[in-house]
SEPA-868259 format. One record per residue: x, y, z of N, C-alpha, C in turn; residue in one letter; residue number from 1. Coordinates in steps of 0.2 Angstrom, whole numbers. Example, Ala and Ser with C-alpha at 12.3 -4.5 7.8 and 13.67 -1.06 7.14 Angstrom:
(rec (66,-28,39),(62,-22,39),(66,-16,39),"A",1),
(rec (64,-11,35),(68,-5,36),(64,0,39),"S",2),
# end
This chain:
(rec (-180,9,-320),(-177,16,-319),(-183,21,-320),"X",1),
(rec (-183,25,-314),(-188,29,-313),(-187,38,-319),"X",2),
(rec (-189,40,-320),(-189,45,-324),(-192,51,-319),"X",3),
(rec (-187,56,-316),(-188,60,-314),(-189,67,-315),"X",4),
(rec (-195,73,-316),(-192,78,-319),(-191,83,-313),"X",5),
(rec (-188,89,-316),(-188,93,-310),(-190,100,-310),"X",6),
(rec (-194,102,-307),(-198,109,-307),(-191,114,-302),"X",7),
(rec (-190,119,-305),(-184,124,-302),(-175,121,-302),"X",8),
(rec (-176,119,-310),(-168,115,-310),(-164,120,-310),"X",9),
(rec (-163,127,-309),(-157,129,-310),(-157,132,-303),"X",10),
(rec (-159,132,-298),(-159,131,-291),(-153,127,-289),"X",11),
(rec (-152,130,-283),(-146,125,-280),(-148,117,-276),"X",12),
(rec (-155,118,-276),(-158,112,-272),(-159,107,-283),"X",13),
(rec (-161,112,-286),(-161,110,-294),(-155,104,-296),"X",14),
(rec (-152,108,-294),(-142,104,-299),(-139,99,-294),"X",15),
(rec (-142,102,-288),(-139,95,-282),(-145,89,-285),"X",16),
(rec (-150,90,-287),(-155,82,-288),(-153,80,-294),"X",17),
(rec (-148,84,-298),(-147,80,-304),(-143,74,-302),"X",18),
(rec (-137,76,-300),(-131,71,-298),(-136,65,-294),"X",19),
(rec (-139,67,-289),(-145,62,-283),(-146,58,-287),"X",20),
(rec (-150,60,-294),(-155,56,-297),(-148,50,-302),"X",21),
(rec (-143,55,-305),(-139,50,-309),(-134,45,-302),"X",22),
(rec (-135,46,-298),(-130,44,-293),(-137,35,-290),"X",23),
(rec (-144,37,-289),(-147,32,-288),(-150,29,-291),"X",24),
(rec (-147,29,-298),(-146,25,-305),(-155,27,-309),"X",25),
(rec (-158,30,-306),(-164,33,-308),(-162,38,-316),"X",26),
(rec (-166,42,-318),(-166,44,-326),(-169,52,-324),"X",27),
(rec (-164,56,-326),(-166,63,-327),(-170,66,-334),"X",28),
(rec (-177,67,-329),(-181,66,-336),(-180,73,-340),"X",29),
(rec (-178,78,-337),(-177,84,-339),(-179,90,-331),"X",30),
(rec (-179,97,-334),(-180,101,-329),(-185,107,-332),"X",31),
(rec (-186,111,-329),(-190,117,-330),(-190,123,-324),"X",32),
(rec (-190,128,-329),(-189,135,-325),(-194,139,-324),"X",33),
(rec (-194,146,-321),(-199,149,-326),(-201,151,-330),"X",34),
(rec (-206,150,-334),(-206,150,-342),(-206,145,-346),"X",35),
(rec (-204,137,-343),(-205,133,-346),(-212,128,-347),"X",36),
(rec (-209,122,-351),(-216,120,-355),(-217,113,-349),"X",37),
(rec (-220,117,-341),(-224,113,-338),(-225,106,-340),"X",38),
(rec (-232,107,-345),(-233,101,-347),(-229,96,-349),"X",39),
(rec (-224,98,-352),(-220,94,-357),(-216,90,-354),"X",40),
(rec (-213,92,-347),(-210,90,-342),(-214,82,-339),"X",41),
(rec (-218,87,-337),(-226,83,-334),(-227,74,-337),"X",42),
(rec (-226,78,-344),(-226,71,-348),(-222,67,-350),"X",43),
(rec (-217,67,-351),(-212,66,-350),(-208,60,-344),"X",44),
(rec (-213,64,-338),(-209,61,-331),(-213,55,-327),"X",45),
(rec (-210,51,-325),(-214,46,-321),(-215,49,-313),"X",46),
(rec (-211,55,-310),(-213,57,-305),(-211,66,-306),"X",47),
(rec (-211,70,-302),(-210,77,-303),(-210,79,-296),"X",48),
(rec (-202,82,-295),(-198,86,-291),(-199,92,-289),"X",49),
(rec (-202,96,-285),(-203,104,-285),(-201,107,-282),"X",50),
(rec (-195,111,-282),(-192,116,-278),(-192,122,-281),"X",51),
(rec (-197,125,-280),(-195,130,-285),(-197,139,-280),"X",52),
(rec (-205,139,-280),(-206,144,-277),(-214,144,-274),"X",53),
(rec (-216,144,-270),(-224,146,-269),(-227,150,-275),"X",54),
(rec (-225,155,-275),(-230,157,-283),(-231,152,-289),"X",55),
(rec (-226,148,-290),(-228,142,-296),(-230,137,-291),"X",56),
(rec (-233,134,-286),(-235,129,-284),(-241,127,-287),"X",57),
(rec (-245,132,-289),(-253,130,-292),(-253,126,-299),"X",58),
(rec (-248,132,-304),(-245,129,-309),(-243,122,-309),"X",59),
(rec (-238,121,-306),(-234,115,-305),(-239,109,-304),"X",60),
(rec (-241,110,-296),(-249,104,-296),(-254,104,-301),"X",61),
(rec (-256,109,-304),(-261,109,-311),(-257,105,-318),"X",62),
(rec (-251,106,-319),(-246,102,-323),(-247,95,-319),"X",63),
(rec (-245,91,-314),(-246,85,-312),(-250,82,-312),"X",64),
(rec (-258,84,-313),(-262,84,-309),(-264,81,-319),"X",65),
(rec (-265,84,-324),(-265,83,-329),(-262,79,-333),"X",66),
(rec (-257,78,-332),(-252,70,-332),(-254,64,-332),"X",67),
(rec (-258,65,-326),(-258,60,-321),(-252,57,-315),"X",68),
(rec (-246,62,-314),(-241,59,-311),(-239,61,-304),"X",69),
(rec (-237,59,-298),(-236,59,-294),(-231,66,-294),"X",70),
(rec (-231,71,-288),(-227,75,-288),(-223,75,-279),"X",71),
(rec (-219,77,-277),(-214,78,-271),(-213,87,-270),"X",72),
(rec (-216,90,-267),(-216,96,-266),(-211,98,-259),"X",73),
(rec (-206,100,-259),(-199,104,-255),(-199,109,-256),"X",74),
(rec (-204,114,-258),(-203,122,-258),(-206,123,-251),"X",75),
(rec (-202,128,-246),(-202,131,-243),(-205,137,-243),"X",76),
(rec (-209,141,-238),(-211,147,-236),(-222,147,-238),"X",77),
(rec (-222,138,-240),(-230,139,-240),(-236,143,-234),"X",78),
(rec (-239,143,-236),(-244,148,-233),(-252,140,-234),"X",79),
(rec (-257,141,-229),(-263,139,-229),(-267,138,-235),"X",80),
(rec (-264,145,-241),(-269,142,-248),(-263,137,-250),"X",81),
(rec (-261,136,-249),(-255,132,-252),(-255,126,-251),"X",82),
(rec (-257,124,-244),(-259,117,-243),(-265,115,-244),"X",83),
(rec (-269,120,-245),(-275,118,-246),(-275,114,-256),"X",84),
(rec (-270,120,-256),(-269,116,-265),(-266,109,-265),"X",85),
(rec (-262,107,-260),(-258,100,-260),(-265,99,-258),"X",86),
(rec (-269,98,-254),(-273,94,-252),(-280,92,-258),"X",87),
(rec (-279,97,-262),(-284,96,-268),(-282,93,-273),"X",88),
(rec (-275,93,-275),(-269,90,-280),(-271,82,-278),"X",89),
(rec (-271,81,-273),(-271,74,-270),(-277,70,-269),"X",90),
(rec (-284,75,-272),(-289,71,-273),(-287,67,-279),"X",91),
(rec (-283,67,-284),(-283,64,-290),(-276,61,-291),"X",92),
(rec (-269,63,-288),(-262,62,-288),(-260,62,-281),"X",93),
(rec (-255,55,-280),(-251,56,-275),(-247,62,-274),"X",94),
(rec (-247,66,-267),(-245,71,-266),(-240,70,-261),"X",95),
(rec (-233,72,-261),(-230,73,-255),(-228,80,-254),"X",96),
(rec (-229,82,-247),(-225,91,-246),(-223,89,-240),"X",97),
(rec (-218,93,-240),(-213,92,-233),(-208,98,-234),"X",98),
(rec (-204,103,-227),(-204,106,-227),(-195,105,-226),"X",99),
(rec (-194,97,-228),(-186,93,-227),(-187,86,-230),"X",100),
(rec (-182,85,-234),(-183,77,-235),(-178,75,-232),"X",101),
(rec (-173,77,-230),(-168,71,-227),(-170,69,-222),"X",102),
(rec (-167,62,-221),(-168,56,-217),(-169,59,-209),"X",103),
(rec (-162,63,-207),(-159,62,-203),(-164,66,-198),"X",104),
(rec (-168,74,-201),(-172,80,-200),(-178,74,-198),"X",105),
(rec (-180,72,-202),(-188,67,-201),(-186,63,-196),"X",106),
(rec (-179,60,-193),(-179,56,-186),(-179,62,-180),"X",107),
(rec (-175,68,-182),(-178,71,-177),(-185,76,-176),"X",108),
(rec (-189,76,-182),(-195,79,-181),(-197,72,-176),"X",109),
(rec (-199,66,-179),(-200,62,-173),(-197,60,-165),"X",110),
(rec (-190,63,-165),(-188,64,-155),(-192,68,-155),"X",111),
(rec (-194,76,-157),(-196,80,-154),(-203,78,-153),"X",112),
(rec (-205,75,-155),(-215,74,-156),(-215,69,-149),"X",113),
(rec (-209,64,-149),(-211,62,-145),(-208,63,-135),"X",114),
(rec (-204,67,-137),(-202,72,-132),(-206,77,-129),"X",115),
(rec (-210,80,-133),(-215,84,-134),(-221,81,-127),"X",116),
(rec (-222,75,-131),(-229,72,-127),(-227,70,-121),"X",117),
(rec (-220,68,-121),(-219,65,-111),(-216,72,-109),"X",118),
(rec (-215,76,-111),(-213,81,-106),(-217,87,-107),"X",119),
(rec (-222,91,-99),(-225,95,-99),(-225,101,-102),"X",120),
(rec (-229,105,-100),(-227,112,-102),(-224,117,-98),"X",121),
(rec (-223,111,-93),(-217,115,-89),(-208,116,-92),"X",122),
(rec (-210,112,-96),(-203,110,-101),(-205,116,-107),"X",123),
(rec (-200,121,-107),(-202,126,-111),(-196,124,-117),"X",124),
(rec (-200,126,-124),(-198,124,-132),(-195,129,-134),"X",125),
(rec (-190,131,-138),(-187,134,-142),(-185,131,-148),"X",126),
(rec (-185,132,-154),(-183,130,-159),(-179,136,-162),"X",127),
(rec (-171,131,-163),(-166,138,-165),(-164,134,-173),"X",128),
(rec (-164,138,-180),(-162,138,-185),(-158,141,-187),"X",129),
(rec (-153,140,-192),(-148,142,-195),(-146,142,-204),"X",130),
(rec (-145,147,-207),(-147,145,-214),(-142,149,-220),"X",131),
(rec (-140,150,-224),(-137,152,-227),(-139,159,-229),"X",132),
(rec (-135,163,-232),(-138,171,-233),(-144,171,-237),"X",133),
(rec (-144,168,-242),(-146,167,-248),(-156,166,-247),"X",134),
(rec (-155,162,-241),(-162,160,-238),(-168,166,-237),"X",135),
(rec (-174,165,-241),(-179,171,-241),(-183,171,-238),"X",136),
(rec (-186,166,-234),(-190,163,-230),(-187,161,-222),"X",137),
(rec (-192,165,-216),(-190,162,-210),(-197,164,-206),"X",138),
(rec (-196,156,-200),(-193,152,-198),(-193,147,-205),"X",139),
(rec (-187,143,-206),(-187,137,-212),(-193,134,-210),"X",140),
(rec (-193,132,-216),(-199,126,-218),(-197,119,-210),"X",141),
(rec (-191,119,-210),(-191,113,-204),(-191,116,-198),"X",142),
(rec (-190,121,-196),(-192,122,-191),(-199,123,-190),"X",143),
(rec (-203,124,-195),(-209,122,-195),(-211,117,-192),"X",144),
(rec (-207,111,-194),(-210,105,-194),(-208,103,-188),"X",145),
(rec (-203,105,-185),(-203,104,-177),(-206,108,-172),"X",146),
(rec (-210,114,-174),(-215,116,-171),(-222,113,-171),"X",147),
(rec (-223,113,-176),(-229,107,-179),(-229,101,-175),"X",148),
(rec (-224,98,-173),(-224,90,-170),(-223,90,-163),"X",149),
(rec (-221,96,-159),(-220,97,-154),(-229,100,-153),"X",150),
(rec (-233,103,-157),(-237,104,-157),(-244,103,-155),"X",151),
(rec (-243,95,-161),(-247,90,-161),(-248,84,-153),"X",152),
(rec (-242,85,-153),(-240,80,-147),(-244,82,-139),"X",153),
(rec (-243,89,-138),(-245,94,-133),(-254,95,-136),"X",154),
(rec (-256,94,-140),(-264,95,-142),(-265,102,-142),"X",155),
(rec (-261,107,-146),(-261,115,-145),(-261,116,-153),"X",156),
(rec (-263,122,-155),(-262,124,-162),(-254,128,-162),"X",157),
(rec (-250,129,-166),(-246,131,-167),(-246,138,-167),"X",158),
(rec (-250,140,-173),(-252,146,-174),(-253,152,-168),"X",159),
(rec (-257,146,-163),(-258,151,-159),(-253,151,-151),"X",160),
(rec (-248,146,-152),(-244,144,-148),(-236,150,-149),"X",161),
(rec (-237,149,-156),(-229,151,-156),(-227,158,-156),"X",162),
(rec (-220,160,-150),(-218,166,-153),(-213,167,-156),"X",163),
(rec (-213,173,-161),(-206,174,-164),(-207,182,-165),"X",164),
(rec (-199,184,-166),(-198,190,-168),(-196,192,-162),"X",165),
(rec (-194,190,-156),(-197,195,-148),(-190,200,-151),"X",166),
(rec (-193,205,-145),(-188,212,-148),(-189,217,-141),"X",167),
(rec (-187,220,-138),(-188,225,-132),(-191,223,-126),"X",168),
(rec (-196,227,-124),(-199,222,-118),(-207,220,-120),"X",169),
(rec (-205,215,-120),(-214,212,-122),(-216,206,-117),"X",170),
(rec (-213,207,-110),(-215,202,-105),(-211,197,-104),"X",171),
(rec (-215,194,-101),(-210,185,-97),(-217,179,-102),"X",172),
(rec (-209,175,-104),(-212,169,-108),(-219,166,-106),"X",173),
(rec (-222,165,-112),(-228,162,-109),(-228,156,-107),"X",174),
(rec (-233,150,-104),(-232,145,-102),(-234,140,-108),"X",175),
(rec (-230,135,-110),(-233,132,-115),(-232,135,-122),"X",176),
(rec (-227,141,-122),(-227,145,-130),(-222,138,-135),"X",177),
(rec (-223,141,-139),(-214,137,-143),(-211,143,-147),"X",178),
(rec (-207,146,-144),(-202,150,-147),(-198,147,-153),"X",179),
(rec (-197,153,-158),(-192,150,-164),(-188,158,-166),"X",180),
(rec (-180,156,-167),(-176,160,-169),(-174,160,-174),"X",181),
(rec (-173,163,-179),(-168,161,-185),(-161,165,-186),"X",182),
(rec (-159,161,-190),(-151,163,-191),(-149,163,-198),"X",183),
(rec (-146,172,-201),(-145,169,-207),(-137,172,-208),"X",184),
(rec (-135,166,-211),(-126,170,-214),(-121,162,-216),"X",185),
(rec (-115,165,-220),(-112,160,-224),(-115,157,-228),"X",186),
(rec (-113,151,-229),(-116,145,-231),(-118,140,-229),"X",187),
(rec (-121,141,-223),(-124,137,-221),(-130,133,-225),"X",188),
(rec (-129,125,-223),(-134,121,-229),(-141,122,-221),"X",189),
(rec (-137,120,-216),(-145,120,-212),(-143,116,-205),"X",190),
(rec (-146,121,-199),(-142,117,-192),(-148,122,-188),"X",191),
(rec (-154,113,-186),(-160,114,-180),(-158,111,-175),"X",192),
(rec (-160,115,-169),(-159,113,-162),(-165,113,-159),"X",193),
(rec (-170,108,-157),(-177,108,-153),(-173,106,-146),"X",194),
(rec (-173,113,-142),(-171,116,-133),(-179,113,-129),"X",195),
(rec (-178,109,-126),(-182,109,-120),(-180,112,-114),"X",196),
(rec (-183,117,-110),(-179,120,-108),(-184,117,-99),"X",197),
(rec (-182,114,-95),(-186,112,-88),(-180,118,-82),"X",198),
(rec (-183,115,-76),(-181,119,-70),(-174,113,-70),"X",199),
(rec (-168,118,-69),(-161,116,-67),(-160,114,-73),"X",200),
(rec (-163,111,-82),(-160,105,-84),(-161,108,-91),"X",201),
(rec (-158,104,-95),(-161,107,-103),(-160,101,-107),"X",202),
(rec (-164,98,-112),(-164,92,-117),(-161,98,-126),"X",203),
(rec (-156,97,-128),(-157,98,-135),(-156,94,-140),"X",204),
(rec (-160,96,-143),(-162,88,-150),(-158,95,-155),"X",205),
(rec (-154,90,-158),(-151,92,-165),(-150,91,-171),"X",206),
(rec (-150,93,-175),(-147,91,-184),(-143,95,-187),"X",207),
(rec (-138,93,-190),(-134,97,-194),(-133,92,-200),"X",208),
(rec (-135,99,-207),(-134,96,-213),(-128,100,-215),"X",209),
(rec (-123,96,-218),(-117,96,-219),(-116,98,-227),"X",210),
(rec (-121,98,-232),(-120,96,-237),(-128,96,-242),"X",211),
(rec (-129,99,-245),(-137,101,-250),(-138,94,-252),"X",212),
(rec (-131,88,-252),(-135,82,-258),(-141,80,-251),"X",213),
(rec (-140,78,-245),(-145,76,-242),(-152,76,-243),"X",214),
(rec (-151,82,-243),(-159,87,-246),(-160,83,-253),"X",215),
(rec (-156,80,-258),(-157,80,-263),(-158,71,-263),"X",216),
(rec (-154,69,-261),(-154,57,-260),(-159,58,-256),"X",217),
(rec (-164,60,-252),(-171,60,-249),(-178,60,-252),"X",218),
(rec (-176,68,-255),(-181,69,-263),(-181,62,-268),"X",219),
(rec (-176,62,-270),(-176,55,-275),(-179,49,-273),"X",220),
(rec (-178,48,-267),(-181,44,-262),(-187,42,-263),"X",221),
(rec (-190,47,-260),(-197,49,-260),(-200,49,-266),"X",222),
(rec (-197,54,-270),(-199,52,-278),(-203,47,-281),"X",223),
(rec (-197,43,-281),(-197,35,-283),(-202,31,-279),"X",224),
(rec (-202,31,-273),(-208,29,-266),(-213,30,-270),"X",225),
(rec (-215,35,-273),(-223,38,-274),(-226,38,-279),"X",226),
(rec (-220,34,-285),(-223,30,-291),(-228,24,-291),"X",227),
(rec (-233,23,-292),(-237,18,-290),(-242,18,-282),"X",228),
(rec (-241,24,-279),(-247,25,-274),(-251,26,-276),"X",229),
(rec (-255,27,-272),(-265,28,-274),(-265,35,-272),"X",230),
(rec (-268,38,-276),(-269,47,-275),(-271,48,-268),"X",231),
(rec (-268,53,-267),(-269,55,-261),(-261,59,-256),"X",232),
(rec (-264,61,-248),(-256,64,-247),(-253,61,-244),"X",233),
(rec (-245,61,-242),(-238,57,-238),(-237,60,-238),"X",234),
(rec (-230,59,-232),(-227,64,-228),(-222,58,-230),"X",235),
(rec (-215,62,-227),(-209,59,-226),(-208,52,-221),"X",236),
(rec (-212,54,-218),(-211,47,-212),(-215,41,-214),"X",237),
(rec (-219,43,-221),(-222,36,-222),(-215,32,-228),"X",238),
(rec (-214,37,-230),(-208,36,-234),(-203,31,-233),"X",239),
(rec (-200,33,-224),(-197,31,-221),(-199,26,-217),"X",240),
(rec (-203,25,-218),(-205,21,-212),(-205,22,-204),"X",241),
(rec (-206,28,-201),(-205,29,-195),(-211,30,-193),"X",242),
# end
């Protein structure tokens, strides 16, 4: 029985991993907020959960890293210092970040990647997201992930690929962009669409989460996965095996 702690318990991604964790007979090792006793969590736990916020990510990995325990990072809206800190955390503890843990999201970052690779750039990308009011980050973290992999696939940098925001007149699409839209209202838990858009035709890859536990029986998942790795980084698809 794995002892899991969790960094941002009192989060909705927080209260959904309680249940995950008692539900996949695993052991709530406890939680922590802000202003909590990091450490004590840390120690406490055989793995560590993080959703909380980019400004605690340093903290959090400095907590794990000192433990010596594996950590699973789902906070959305990271920036380049920020991986640069998973990628430094990971010289010494297995590291996972991911931008989604459900199953369903990580089979479709892998259509898109390889969708991505057989069809040209005459096959134009759009990436459409949807997400609840409450969301403060956009494009989501997953929509990242399917920009990223369509990305990769084509041999382009993202950064300098993609458009967002368009607004009034700013021209005719460029060749090979990858556009992204977001959507925010209700309660939506999260619904990606990767559009391939060719001449006459259009390919759309889909996901619709119906439900927050998702995000939460993946984490756990992973969690547990990462107990006993060798320092270093993982992504979801090692997890999964895809």
């Amino acid at each position: 029985m794995a002892r899991i702690g969790i960094i941002g318990s009192e989060g909705l991604m927080g209260r959904a991993l309680v249940e995950a964790i008692a539900a996949a007979g695993e052991m709530h090792a406890g939680g922590v907020d802000q202003g909590g006793d990091l450490a004590a969590l840390a120690a406490a736990s055989d793995a560590l959960v993080d959703f909380s916020s980019p400004a605690a990510l340093e903290a959090n990995l400095d907590a794990a890293v000192a433990a010596g325990v594996p950590i699973l990072v789902g906070t959305t809206g990271l920036e380049e210092r920020h991986l640069w800190l998973c990628d430094h955390a990971a010289q010494a503890i297995p590291v996972l970040q991911t931008g989604n843990t459900s199953l369903g999201v990580n089979m479709l970052v892998h259509l898109v990647r390889e969708a991505a690779l057989r069809l040209d750039a005459g096959w134009d990308i759009e990436i459409v997201e949807m997400h609840h009011r409450r969301k403060i980050d956009a494009p989501s973290g997953t929509a990242l992930m399917l920009g990223a992999a369509a990305a990769e696939a084509r041999e382009i940098r993202l950064h300098e690929a993609s458009e967002r925001g368009r607004d009034g007149i700013h021209g005719p699409r460029v060749r090979g962009a990858i556009g992204f839209a977001s959507l925010r209202g209700g309660t939506v838990a999260g619904d990606h669409s990767a559009i391939f858009a060719g001449e006459d035709e259009r390919i759309v890859l889909s996901h619709t989460a119906e439900n927050r536990s998702i995000f939460a029986r993946g984490a756990v998942r992973a969690a547990t996965w990462l107990i006993g790795q060798p320092a270093g980084r993982y992504t979801m698809a090692e997890v999964l095996g895809l």
